[in-house]
N, C-alpha and C positions, 0 to 999 in steps of 0.2 A: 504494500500500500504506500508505503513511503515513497517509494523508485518511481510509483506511477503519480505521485502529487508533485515531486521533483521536476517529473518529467513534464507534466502538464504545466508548472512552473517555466521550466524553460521555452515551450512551446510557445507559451503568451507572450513571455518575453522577444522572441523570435516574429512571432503575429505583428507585437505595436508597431518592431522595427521596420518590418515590412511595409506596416499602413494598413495591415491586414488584421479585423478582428477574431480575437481569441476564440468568438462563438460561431467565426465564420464554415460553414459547413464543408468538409473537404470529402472529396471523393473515396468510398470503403476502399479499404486495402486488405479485408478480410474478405474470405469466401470461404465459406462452410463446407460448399461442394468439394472443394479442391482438398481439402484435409481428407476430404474421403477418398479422394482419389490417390492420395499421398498413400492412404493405409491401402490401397488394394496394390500398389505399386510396388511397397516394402513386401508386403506377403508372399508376392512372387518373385523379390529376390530371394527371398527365407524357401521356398518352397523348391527354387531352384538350386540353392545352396545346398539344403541339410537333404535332397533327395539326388538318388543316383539317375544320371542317365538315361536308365531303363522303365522309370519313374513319371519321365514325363509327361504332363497330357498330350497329345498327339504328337512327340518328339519337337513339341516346339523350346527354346532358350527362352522361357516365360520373366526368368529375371534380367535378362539383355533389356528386354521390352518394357520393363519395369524400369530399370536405369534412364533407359530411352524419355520416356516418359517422366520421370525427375526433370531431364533435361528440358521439354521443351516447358515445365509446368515453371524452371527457372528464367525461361526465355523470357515468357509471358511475366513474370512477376518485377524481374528484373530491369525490362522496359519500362514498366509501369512504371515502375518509382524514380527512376530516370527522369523520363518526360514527363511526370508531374512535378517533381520537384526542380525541374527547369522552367516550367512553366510559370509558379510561383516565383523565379530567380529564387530559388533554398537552395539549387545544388551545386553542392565543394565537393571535389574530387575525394579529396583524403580524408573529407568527412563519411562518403558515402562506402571507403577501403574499409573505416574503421569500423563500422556496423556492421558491414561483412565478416571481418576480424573479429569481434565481441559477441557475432551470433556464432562463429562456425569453430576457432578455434580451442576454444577451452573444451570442448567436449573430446577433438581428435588428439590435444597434449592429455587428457587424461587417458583416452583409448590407450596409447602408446607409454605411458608411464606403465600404466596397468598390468601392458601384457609384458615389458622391460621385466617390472618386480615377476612377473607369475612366470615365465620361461627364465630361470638364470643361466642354466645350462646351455642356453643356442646361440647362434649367431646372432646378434643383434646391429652389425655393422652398415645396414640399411636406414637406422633409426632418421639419421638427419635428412635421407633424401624425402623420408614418407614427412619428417616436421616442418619441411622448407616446400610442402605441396610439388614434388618433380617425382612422384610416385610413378607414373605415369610415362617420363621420361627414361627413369630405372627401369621399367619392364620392357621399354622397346630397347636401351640398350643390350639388357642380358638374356632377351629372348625368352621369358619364363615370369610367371607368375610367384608371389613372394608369400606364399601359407595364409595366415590371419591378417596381413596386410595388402592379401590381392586386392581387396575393393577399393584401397584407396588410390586408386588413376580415377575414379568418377570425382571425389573430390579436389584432386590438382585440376583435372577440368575445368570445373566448377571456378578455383581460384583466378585462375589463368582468363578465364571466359569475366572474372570481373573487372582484373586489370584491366584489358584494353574496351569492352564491350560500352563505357561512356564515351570513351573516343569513336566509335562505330556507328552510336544511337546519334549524336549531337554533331558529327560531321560533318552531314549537310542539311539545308534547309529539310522542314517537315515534309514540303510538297514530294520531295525525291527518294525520303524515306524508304516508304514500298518498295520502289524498285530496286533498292542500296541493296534492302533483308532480301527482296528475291535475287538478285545476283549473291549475296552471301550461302544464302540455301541450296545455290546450283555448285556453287564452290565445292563443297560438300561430295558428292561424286566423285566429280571432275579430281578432286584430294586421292581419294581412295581411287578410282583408277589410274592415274599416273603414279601414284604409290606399288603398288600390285604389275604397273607395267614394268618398272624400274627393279622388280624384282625385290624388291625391301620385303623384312619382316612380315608376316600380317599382322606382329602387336599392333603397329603404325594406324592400319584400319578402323583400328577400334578404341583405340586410349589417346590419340592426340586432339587435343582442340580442332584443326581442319577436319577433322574425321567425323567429329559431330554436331557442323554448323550445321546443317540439313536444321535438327532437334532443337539448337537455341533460336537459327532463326525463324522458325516457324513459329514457337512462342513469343517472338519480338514481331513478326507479323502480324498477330493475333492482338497483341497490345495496341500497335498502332492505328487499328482497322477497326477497334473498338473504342478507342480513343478521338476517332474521326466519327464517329457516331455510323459507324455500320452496321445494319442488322443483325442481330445473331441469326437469323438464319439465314440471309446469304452470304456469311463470312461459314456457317456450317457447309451449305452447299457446294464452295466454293474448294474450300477446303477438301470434300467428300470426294468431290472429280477430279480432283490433283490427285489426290493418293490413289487415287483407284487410275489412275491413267498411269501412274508409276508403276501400277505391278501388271497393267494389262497391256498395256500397248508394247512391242516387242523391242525395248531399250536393251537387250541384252544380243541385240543384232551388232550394236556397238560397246554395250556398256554388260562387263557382268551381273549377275542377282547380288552380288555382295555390295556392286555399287549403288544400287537401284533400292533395295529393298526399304532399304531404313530411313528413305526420302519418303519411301511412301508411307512409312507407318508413321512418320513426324508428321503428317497433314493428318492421317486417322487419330493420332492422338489429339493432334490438335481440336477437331472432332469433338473427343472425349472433355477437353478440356472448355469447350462453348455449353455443350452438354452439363456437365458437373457448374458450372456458373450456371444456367439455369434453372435448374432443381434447386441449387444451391440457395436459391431465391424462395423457395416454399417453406415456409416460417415451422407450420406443422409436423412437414417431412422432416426438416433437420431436427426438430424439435422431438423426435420418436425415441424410443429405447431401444429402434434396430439401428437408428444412425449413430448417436449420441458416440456409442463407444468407437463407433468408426472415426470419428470425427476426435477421438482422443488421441486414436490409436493412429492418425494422421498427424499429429501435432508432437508425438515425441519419435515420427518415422526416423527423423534424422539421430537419433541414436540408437536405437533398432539398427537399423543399417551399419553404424557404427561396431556396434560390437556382438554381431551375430557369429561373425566367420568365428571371434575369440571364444567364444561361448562353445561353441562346438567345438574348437580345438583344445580348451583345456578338459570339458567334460564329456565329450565322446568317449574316448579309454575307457573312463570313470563310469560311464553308466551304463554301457552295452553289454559288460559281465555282467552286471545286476539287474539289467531292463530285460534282456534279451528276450526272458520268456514270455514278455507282453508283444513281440515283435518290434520292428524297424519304427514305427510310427512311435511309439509311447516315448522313446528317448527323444526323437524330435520333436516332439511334445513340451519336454521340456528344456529343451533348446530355447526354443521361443517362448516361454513362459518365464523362461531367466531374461534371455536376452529384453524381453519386456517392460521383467521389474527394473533392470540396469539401467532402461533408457527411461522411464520414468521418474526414478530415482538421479539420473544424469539432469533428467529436464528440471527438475524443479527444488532440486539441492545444487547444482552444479552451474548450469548452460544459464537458467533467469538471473542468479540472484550476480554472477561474474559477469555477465552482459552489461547486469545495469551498475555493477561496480566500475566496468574499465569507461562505459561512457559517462558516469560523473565524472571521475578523475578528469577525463580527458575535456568537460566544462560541456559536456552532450545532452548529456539525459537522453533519453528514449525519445527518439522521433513523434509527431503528433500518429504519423499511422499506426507504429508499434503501440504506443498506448493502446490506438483504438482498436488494432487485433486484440489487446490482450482482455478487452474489456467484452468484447464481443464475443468472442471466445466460449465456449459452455465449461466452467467448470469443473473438475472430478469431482467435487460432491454432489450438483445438479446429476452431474451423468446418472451415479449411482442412484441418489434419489429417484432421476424415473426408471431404471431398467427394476428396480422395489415397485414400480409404481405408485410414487407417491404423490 
């Protein structure tokens, strides 16, 4: 409560200087929907993680698709705050690093302190590439994936895509926009094929920033096109015949399925992501005791994701002698029922209260939107209370 009266404090303070009032209404930067889409995103890296193979539903990579989808849900969110906060004249470059920095890093310095104390025994001589976000750039050098630290190339992405990504959105005028993110999107292929002709790695494919403009910029499409007051549903239909023209019309007469495909699931999630903002808008629907927990279990995705691969690799050994007889499921069971309480317990002893630590020191407080997700937000005891039906 304090972090949020601090915050709201300096938000007015921010307001006057502007000429703009404290009670002036600003555009949601919450969406309900999207937390759910968060939680169905993580479950199918977890489902893809802790099951073999053979496991798959229709042999699809269900957690690629779920990463994928992080991405463009970052595209979209990260534009947004962009060009609204240019819009307003609020946005400083190294103010908008250090929000990024206060929301994302003290959860992946504790991951890796974590699993530093809990493996003493291993190599741990990667620590600095995975602390310094070139995770990413490590596994395309050494050709191989790093145990409990393979996931983290989606977050050097992530970092990487925030450094330059204001330089990208504010480069040229609004009207040119569009066309900017669609020649960005097309880059995206164009990457991965000339990567794959040249004979390089296939990490390259898949962990470097050009590998998956397709996915931010389709999300940064979706911002702007909503932002200019486009219909959600011709920015849906629009969307629908791109992706589906990606995987149907015969681009693989020049281009392979590996370069093609993931252009078109960026437009289908895109899709996904008009979709979940919509509903997202149904007061009732979020309002239920089948969404509520989705809508939890969306909001501490990012440490879920964090620390599932360690959860499995310290208590896999540990509980497959002992599980065994309930079968393969029950241990994974509680994979995800640890991994859970850990990112719960991350989110709101760890990630909040260090967030709004580093941005007082740093003279910040919490932005006016971060307050207004946080307020907006359903809390864990609301949840409980209705899934009781109270």
């Amino acid at each position: 409560m304090t972090a949020d009266v601090a915050a709201a404090g300096a938000a007015s303070a921010r307001d006057s200087a502007s000429g703009q009032s404290a009670s002036q209404p600003r555009p949601s930067l919450y969406f309900a929907g999207l937390d759910v889409l968060r939680a169905v995103a993580v479950a199918s890296v977890l489902y893809t993680h802790y099951f073999a193979e053979r496991y798959w539903l229709l042999g699809v990579h269900w957690g690629g698709l779920g990463v994928q989808c992080f991405f463009v849900l970052s595209g979209f969110l990260i534009t947004r705050i962009i060009l609204g906060e240019h819009d307003r004249q609020e946005f400083r470059y190294g103010r908008f690093l250090l929000r990024r920095f206060a929301r994302l890093y003290p959860c992946l310095l504790a991951f890796l302190l974590v699993a530093l104390a809990a493996t003493p025994g291993r190599d741990h001589g990667h620590f600095f590439w995975h602390a310094a976000y070139l995770s990413n750039v490590l596994f395309v050098l050494q050709g191989n994936w790093d145990g409990m630290y393979s996931h983290l190339w989606s977050l050097a992405v992530e970092q990487q895509f925030y450094l330059v990504w204001p330089a990208v959105i504010l480069a040229v005028p609004r009207r040119f926009l569009p066309a900017l993110l669609v020649a960005v999107i097309l880059a995206a292929p164009a990457f991965r094929l000339i990567w794959l002709a040249a004979g390089m790695a296939d990490f390259g494919v898949w962990v470097l920033p050009p590998a998956v403009l397709d996915s931010l910029g389709v999300g940064g499409l979706l911002a702007v096109a909503m932002r200019a007051g486009v219909r959600t549903g011709v920015i849906f239909g629009v969307f629908l015949a791109t992706g589906l023209m990606f995987w149907f019309v015969p681009f693989s007469l020049v281009l392979g399925p590996v370069d093609v495909w993931p252009t078109a699931m960026s437009f289908l999630f895109g899709c996904l992501v008009v979709l979940a903002l919509s509903l997202g808008r149904n007061e009732r629907l979020v309002a239920s005791p089948l969404v509520l927990p989705l809508i939890y279990v969306g909001q501490i995705s990012y440490g879920i994701y964090m620390y599932h691969l360690m959860v499995q690799d310290l208590l896999g050994p540990l509980l497959q002698p002992r599980l065994g007889v309930f079968g393969a499921l029950a241990d994974r069971m509680v994979w995800a029922g640890v991994s859970f309480v850990l990112a719960a317990l991350s989110y709101h002893v760890l990630e909040v209260p260090v967030r709004s630590w580093i941005l007082r020191r740093a003279g910040e407080g919490l932005s006016p939107a971060s307050v207004q997700r946080q307020r907006a937000r359903p809390s864990l005891e609301l949840i409980v209370a209705r899934i009781r039906g109270q």
